[in-house]
C-alpha positions as CSV (number, residue, x, y, z in Angstrom):
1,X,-12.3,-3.7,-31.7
2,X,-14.8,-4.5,-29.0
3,X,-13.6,-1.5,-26.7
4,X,-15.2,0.8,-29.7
5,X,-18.1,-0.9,-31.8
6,X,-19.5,2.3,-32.1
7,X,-16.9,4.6,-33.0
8,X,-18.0,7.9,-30.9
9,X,-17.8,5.8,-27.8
10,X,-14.8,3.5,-26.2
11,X,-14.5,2.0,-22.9
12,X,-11.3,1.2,-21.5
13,X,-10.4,-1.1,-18.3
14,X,-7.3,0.5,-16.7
15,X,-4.0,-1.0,-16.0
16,X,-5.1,-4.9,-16.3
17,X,-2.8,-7.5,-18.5
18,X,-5.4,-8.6,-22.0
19,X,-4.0,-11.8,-22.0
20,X,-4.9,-14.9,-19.6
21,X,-1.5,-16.4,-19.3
22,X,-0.6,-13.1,-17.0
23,X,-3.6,-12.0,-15.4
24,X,-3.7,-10.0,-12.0
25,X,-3.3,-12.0,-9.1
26,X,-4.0,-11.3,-5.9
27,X,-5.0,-13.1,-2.3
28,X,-8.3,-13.9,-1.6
29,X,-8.4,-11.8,1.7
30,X,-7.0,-8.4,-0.1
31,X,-8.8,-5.9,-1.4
32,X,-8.4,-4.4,-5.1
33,X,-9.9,-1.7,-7.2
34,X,-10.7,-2.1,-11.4
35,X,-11.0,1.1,-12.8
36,X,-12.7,1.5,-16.1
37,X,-13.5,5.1,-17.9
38,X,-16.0,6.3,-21.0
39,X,-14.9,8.4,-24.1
40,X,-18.1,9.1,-25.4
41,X,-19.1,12.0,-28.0
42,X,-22.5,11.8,-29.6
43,X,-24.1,11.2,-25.9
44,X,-24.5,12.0,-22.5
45,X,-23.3,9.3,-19.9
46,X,-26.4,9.5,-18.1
47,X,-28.2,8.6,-21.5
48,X,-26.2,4.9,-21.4
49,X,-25.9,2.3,-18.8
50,X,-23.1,0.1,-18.1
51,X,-21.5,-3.0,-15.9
52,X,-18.7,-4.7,-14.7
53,X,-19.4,-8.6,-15.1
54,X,-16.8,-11.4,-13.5
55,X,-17.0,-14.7,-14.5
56,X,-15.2,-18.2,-13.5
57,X,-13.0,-18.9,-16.4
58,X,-11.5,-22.3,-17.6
59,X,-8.7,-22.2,-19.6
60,X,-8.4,-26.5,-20.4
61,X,-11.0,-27.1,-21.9
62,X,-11.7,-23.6,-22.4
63,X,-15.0,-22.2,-21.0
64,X,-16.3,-19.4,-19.2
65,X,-19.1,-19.6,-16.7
66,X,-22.9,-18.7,-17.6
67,X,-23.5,-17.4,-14.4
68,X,-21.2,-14.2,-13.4
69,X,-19.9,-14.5,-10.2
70,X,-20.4,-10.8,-9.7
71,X,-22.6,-8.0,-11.3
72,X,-22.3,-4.1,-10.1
73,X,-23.6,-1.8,-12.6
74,X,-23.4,1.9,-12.6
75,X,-19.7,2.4,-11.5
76,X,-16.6,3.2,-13.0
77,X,-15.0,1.6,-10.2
78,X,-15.1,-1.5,-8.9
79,X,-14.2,-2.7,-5.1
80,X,-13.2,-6.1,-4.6
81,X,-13.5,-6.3,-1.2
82,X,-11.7,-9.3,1.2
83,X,-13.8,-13.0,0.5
84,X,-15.6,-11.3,-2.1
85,X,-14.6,-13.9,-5.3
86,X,-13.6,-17.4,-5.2
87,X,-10.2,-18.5,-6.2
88,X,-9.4,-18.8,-9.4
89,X,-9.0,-17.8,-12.8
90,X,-11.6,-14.8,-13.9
91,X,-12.6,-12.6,-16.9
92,X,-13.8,-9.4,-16.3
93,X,-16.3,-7.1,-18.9
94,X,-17.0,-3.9,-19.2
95,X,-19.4,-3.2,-21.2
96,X,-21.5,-0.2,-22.0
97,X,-25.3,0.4,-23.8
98,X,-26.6,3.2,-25.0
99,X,-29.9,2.5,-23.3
100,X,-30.7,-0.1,-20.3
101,X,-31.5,-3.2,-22.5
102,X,-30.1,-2.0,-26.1
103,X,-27.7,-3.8,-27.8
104,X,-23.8,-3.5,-26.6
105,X,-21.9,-0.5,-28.0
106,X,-18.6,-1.0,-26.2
107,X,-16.6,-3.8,-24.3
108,X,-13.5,-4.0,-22.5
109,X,-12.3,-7.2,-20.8
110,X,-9.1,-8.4,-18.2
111,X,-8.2,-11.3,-16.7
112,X,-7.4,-11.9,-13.0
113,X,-6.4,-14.9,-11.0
114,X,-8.1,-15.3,-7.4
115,X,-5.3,-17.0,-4.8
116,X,-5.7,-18.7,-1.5
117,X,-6.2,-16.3,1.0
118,X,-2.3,-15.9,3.1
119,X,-1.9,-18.0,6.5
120,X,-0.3,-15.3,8.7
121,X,2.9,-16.6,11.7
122,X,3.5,-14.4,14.4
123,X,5.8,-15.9,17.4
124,X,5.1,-13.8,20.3
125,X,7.7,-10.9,21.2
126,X,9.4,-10.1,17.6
127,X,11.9,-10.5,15.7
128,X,14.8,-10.9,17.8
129,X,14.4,-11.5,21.4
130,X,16.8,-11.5,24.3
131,X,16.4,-14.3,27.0
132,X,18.4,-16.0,29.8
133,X,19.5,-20.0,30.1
134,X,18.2,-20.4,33.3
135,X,15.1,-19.9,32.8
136,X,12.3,-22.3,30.7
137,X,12.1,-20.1,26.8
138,X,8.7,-20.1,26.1
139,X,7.8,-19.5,22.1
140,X,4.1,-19.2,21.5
141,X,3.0,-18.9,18.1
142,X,-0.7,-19.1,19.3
143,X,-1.7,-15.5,17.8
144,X,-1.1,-17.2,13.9
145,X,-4.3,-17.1,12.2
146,X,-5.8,-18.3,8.9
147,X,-7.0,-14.9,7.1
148,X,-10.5,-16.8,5.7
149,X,-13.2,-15.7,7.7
150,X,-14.4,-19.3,7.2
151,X,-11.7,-20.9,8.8
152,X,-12.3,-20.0,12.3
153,X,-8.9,-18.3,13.1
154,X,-6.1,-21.3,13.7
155,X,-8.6,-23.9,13.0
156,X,-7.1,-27.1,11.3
157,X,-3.6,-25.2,10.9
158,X,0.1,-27.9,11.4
159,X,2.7,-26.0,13.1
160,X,6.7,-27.6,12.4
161,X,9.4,-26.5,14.5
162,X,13.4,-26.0,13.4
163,X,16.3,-24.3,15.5
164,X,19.6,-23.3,13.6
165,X,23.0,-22.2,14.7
166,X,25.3,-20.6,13.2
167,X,29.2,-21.4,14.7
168,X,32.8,-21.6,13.4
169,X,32.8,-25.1,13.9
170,X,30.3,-28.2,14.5
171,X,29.9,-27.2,18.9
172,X,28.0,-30.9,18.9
173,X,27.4,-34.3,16.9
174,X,24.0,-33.9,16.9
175,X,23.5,-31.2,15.2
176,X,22.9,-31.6,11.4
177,X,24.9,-29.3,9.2
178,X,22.9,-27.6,6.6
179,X,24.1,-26.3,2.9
180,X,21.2,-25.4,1.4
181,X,18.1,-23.8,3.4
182,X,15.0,-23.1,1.9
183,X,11.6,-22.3,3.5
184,X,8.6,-22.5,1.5
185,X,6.1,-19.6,2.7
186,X,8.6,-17.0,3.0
187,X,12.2,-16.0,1.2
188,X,13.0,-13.4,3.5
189,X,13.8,-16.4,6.0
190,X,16.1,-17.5,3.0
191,X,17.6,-13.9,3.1
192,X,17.9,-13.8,7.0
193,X,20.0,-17.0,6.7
194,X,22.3,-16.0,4.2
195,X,23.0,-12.8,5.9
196,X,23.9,-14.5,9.3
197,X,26.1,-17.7,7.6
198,X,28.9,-15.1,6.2
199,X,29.8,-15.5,9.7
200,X,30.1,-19.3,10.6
201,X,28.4,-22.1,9.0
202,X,24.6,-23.3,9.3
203,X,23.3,-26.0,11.6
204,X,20.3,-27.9,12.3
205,X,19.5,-28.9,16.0
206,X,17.9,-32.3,16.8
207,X,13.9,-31.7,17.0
208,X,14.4,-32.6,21.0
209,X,15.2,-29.0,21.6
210,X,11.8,-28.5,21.6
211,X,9.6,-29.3,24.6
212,X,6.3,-30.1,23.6
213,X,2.9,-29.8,25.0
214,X,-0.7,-30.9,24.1
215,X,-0.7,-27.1,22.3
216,X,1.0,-27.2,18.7
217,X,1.7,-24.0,18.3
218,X,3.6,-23.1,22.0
219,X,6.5,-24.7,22.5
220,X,9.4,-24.6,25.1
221,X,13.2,-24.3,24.5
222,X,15.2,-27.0,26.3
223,X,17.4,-24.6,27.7
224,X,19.9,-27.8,29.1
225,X,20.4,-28.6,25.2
226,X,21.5,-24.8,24.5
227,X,24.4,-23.0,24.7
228,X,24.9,-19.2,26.4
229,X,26.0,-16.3,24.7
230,X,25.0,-17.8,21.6
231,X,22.0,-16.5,18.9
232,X,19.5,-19.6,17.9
233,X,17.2,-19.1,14.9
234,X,13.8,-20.5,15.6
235,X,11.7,-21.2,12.3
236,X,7.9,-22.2,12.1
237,X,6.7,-23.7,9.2
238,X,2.6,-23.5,8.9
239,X,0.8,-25.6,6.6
240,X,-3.1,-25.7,5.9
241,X,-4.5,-27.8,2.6
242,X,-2.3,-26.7,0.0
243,X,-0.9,-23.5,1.4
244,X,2.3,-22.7,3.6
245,X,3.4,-20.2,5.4
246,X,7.2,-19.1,8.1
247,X,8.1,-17.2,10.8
248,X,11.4,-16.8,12.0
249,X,12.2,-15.4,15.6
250,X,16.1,-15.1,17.2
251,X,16.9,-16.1,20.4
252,X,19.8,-14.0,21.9
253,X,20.4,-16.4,24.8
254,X,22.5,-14.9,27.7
255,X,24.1,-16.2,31.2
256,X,22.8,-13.0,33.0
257,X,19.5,-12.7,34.6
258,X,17.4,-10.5,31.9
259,X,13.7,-9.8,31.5
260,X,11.7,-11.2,29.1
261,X,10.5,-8.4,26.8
262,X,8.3,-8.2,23.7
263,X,7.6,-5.7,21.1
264,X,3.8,-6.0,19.7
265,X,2.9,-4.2,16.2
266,X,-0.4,-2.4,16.8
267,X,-1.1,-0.4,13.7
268,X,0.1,-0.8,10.1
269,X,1.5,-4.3,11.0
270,X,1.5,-5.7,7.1
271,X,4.1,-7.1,6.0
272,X,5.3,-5.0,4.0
273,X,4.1,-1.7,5.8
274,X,3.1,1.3,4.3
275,X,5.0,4.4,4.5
276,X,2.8,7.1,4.3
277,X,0.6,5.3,6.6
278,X,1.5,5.4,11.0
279,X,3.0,2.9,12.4
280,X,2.4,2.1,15.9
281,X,4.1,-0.6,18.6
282,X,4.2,-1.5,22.3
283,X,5.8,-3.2,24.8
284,X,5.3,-5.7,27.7
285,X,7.3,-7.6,29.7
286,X,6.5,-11.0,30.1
287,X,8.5,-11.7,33.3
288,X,7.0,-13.1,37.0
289,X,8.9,-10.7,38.3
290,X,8.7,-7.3,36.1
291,X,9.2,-3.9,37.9
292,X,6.7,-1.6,38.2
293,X,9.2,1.1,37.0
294,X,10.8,0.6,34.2
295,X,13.3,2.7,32.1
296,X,12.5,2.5,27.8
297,X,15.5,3.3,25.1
298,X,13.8,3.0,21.4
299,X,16.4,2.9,18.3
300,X,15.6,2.3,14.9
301,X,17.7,0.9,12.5
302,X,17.7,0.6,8.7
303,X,19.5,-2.0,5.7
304,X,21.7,0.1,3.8
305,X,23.0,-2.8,2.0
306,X,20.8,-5.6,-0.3
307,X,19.7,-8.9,1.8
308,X,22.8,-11.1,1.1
309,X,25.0,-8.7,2.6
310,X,23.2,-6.9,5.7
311,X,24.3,-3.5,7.1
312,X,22.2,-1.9,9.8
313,X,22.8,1.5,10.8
314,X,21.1,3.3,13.6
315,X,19.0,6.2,12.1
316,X,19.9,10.0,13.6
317,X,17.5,12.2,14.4
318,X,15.0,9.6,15.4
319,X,12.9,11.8,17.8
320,X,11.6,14.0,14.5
321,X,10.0,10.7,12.8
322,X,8.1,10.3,16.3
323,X,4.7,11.0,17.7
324,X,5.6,9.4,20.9
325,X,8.9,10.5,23.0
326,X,11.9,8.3,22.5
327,X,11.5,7.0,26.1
328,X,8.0,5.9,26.3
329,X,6.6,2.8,27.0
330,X,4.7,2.5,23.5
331,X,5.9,4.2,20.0
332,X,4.1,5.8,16.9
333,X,6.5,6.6,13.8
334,X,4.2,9.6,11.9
335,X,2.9,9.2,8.6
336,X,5.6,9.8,6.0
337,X,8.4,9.3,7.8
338,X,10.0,6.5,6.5
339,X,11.7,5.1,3.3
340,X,9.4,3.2,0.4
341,X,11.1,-0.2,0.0
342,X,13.0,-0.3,2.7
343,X,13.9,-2.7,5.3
344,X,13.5,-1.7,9.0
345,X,14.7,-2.6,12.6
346,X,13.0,-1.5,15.5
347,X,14.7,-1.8,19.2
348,X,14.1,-1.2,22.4
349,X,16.2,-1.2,25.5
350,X,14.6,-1.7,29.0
351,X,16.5,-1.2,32.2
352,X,15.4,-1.5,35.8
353,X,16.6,0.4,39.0
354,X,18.9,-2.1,40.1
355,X,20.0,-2.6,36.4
356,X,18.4,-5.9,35.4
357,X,18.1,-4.9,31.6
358,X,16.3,-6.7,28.4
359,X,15.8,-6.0,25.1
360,X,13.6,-7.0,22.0
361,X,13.3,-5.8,18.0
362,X,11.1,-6.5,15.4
363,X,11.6,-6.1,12.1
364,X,9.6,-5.1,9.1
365,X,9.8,-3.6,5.3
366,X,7.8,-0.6,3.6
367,X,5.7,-0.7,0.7
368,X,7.9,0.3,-2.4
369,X,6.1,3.0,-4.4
370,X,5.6,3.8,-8.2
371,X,9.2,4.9,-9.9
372,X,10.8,5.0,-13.2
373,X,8.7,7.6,-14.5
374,X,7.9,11.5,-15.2
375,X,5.4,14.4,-14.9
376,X,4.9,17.4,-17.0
377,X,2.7,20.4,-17.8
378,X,2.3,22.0,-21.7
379,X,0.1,25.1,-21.7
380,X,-3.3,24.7,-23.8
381,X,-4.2,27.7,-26.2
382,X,-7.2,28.8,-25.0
383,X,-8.7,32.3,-25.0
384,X,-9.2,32.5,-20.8
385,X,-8.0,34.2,-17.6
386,X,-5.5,32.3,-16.5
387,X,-4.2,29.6,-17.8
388,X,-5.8,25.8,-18.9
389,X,-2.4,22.9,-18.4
390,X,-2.0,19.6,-19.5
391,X,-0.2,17.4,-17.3
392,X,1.0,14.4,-18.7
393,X,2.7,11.4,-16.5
394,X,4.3,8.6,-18.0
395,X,6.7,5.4,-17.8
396,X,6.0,5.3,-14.2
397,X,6.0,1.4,-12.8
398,X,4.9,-1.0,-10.2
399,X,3.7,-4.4,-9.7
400,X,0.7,-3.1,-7.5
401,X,-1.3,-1.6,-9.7
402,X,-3.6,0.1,-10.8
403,X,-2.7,3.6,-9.8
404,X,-4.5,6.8,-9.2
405,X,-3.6,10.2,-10.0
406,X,-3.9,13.1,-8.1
407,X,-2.6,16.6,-9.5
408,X,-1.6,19.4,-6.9
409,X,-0.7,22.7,-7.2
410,X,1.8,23.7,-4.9
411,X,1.7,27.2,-3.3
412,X,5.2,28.9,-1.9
413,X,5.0,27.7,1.5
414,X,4.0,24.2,0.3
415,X,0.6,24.2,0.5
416,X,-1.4,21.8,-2.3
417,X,-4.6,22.5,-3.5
418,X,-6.4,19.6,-5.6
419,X,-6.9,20.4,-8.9
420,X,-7.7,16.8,-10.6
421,X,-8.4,12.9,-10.0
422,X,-8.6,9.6,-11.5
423,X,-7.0,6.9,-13.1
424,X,-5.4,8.8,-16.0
425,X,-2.3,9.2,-16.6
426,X,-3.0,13.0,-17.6
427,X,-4.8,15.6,-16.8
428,X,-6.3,19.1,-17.8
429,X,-6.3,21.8,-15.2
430,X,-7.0,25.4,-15.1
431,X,-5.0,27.8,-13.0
432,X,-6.2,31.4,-12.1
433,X,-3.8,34.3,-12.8
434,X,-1.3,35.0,-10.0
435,X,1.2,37.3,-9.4
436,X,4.1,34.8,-9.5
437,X,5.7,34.1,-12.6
438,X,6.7,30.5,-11.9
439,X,3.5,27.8,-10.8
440,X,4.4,25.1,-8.9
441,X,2.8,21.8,-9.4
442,X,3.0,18.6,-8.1
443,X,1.3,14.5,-8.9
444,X,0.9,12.0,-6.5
445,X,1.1,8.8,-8.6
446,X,-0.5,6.4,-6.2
447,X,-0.3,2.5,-5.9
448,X,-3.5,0.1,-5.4
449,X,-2.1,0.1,-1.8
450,X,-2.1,3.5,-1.3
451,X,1.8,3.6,-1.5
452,X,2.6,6.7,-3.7
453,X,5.3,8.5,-5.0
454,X,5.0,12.5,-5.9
455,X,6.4,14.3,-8.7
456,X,7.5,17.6,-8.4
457,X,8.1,20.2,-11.1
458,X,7.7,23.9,-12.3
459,X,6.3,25.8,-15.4
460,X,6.8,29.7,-16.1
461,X,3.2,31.1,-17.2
462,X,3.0,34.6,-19.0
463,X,-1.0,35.9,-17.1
464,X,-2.4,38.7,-16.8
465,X,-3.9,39.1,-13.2
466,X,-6.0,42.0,-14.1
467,X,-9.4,42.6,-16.3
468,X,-10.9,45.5,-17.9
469,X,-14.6,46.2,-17.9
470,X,-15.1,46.1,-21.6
471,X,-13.4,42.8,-21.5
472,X,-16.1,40.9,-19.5
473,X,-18.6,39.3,-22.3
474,X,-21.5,38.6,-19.7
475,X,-23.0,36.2,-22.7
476,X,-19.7,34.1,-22.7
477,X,-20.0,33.5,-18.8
478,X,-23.9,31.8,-19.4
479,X,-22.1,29.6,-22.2
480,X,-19.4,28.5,-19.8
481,X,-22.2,28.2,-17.2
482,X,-23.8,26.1,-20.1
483,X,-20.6,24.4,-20.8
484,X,-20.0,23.1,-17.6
485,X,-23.1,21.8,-16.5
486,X,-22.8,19.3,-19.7
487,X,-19.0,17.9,-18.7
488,X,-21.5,17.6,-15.1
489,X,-24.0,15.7,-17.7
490,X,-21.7,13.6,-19.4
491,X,-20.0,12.3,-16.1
492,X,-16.7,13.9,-16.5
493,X,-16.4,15.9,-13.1
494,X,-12.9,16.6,-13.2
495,X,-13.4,18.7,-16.4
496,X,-16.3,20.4,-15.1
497,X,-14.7,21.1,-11.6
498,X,-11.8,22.6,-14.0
499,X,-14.6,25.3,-16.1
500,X,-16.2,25.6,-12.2
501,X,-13.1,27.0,-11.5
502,X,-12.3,29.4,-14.6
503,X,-16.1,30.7,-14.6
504,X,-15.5,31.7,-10.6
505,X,-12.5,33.6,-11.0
506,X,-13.9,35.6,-14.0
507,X,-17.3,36.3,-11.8
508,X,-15.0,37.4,-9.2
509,X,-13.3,39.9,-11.3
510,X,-16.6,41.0,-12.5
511,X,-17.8,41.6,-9.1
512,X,-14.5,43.7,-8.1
513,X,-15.0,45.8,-11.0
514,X,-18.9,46.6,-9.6
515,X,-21.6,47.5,-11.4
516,X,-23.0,44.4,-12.4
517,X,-26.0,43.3,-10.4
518,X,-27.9,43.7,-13.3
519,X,-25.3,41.4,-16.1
520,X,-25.0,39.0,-12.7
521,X,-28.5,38.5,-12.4
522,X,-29.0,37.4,-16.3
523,X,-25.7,35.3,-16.3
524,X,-27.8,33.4,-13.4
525,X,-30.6,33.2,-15.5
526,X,-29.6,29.9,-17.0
527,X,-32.0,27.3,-18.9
């Protein structure tokens, strides 16, 4: 077993497939982290050296590059940052000496797979869009971008344009009816489509809808070829080299004079957004003859239902996800606020003093967090104030891994106070005697995205809050001193962090009791 060719030491890369035919893949332009950690026994981690080590890897003929595409040593964690690698297949080493140039004591490997990085569409104003037939209906799809910072933003990007209807019956001959849509680059367009058709049937309109100028990516609506009060769905297909990538925008088109509005995401804008992250939007209106003064309604809405069968409900309570008011120009959803995996609507209605109205909404999903598993705590016998835990997690799932770990305990007005980190799915933790008889703890199990899901749950502890001054063994504090300055050595801070904690409280007790300058001053005393 490479990860333990010595067997007091073993290295271990976390949450990573072994096996080449499913490796990790990710886009070029996102960021991931590799964690990897030490068991080690006989030695001190400062006494060894180690590296992570990616390499280009072939699989037919099989061969893996000479030449490693990266080298970090020194880390138990790796950042792949945007651009860093070049696409393709990689293998990635950990590997671990018990001196800098000794022979290798331990090695763990992974495979990942390096995409393309993603062509982003964005059509100017959102999601759905309300405009009026008698006026020209600008779509401009000018703010798409290639996400390689080689390829100059739009640079050497095709843009195709579609517009679908969906009616009872065929309104016109030319339009193409269509049975089967699919949109390479995006499913949710799929999803979109299949939502709207349990209403009518699907039709294509002749590509002449579109009025075309020398710029690719803005066209015009003919609105002579459209019909009012009728929805059009508007889908742009991007291509570059190999990759592709759609946009869908729908065109409420009215017989009434209405402004031209657009909602603009501003923070958290990835698709999907996070949750516990803010999200942030504003508003403009892109008419030549926009008020001053202008009246703002927000709304959000959510999909109670699964794609192929839509149902949108207006959220209550609205104003308490908000760190903006309701009626303001721009919006900011707080952190936390919404639901993982979800799939969101946001609205806004915009009405004038003479009541010339418009309205716009753009729609977006959340990050879905870990799920599926549990957390809990099993008192550790150990002679101590207080108490030592081990939390265990387990069964918990996600395709963006790897996660982190963070374990809380939670105080009775909800407070948390860190007690551990990492990439371990467990954890031992030591908690200082209190007066209540239940301890409330809590673990964030957190996603490579930052998406996480916390576990809540109790355990009933049997301490003692008090100490004697017999009880105090002043030569037992200098071997915990001792104690935890070699979890320090050997690179396992949590654990040390953990014995900081248990030889504080006891040193607090011994100065409450008093009397004990003189055992305080040779506990500091420390080789």
């Amino acid at each position: 077993d490479l990860r333990s060719i010595d067997d007091s030491i073993e290295v271990l890369i976390h949450d990573i497939n072994t096996q080449p035919s499913s490796p990790m893949k990710f886009r070029r332009d996102q960021t991931r982290r590799l964690f990897a950690s030490l068991k080690t026994e006989n030695f001190l981690a400062h006494q060894a050296s180690f590296s992570w080590k990616i390499s280009q890897l072939s699989l037919s003929p099989f061969n893996i590059s000479d030449q490693p595409e990266l080298l970090v040593p020194d880390t138990l964690e790796l950042n792949l940052g945007p651009n860093l690698l070049s696409t393709g297949l990689k293998l990635v080493t950990f590997e671990l000496r018990r001196n800098s140039g000794s022979e290798l004591t331990a090695r763990d490997f992974a495979f990942i797979e390096v995409l393309n990085s993603a062509l982003e569409v964005s059509i100017a104003g959102g999601t759905e869009v309300f405009r009026s037939i008698d006026k020209p209906i600008l779509l401009d799809a000018s703010a798409s971008y290639d996400t390689s910072p080689s390829a100059g933003s739009s640079s050497g990007m095709d843009y195709d344009w579609s517009c679908f209807i969906i009616t009872q019956s065929n309104v016109s001959r030319n339009y193409t009816p269509v049975s089967n849509v699919t949109f390479r680059g995006s499913g949710s367009i799929y999803d979109t489509f299949v939502g709207a058709s349990t209403n009518g049937n699907l039709f294509q309109l002749p590509d002449d809808v579109f009025l075309r100028g020398d710029e690719k990516a803005i066209v015009t609506l003919d609105t002579k070829r459209l019909i009012s009060n009728q929805a059009y769905y508007v889908v742009l297909m991007v291509t570059k080299d190999i990759r592709v990538a759609s946009g869908i925008q729908i065109v409420h088109v009215r017989d009434e004079d209405v402004f031209d509005i657009r909602i603009l995401c501003i923070m958290n804008c990835d698709s999907p957004a996070s949750a516990s992250s803010r999200t942030s939007f504003r508003t403009d209106c892109n008419s030549v003859r926009c008020p001053a003064s202008l009246k703002y309604r927000w709304n959000l809405l959510r999909n109670d239902e699964n794609n192929s069968h839509s149902k949108w409900s207006t959220q209550r309570h609205f104003r308490d996800l908000l760190g903006t008011k309701v009626d303001s120009k721009n919006l900011v959803i707080k952190e936390q606020m919404l639901e993982p995996g979800s799939s969101y609507k946001i609205k806004v209605d915009i009405l004038s003093l003479n009541d010339s109205f418009g309205w716009a909404v753009y729609q977006f999903d959340t990050l879905a967090v870990p799920s599926g598993g549990t957390c809990h705590a099993t008192p550790l016998d150990r002679k101590a104030v207080g108490s030592w835990l081990n939390i265990t997690c387990q069964g918990w799932s996600d395709e963006n891994v790897p996660f982190t770990y963070e374990f809380f305990q939670e105080s009775k007005v909800g407070k948390l106070d860190m007690l551990s980190y990492g990439v371990r799915p467990y954890s031992v933790v030591y908690i200082p005697p209190s007066d209540e008889d239940v301890t409330r703890l809590r673990v964030a199990i957190v996603n490579v995205f930052g998406a996480a899901n916390k576990a809540g749950f109790s355990i009933k502890l049997n301490q003692s809050s008090l100490l004697s001054a017999e009880e105090i063994d002043y030569n037992e504090l200098q071997e915990k001193i001792f104690v935890m300055d070699n979890y320090f050595s050997m690179g396992k801070v949590n654990t040390a962090i953990q014995e900081a904690d248990a030889l504080l409280f006891l040193l607090k007790m011994a100065v409450e009791q008093g009397d004990v300058n003189r055992n305080l001053l040779q506990v500091s005393r420390v080789d």
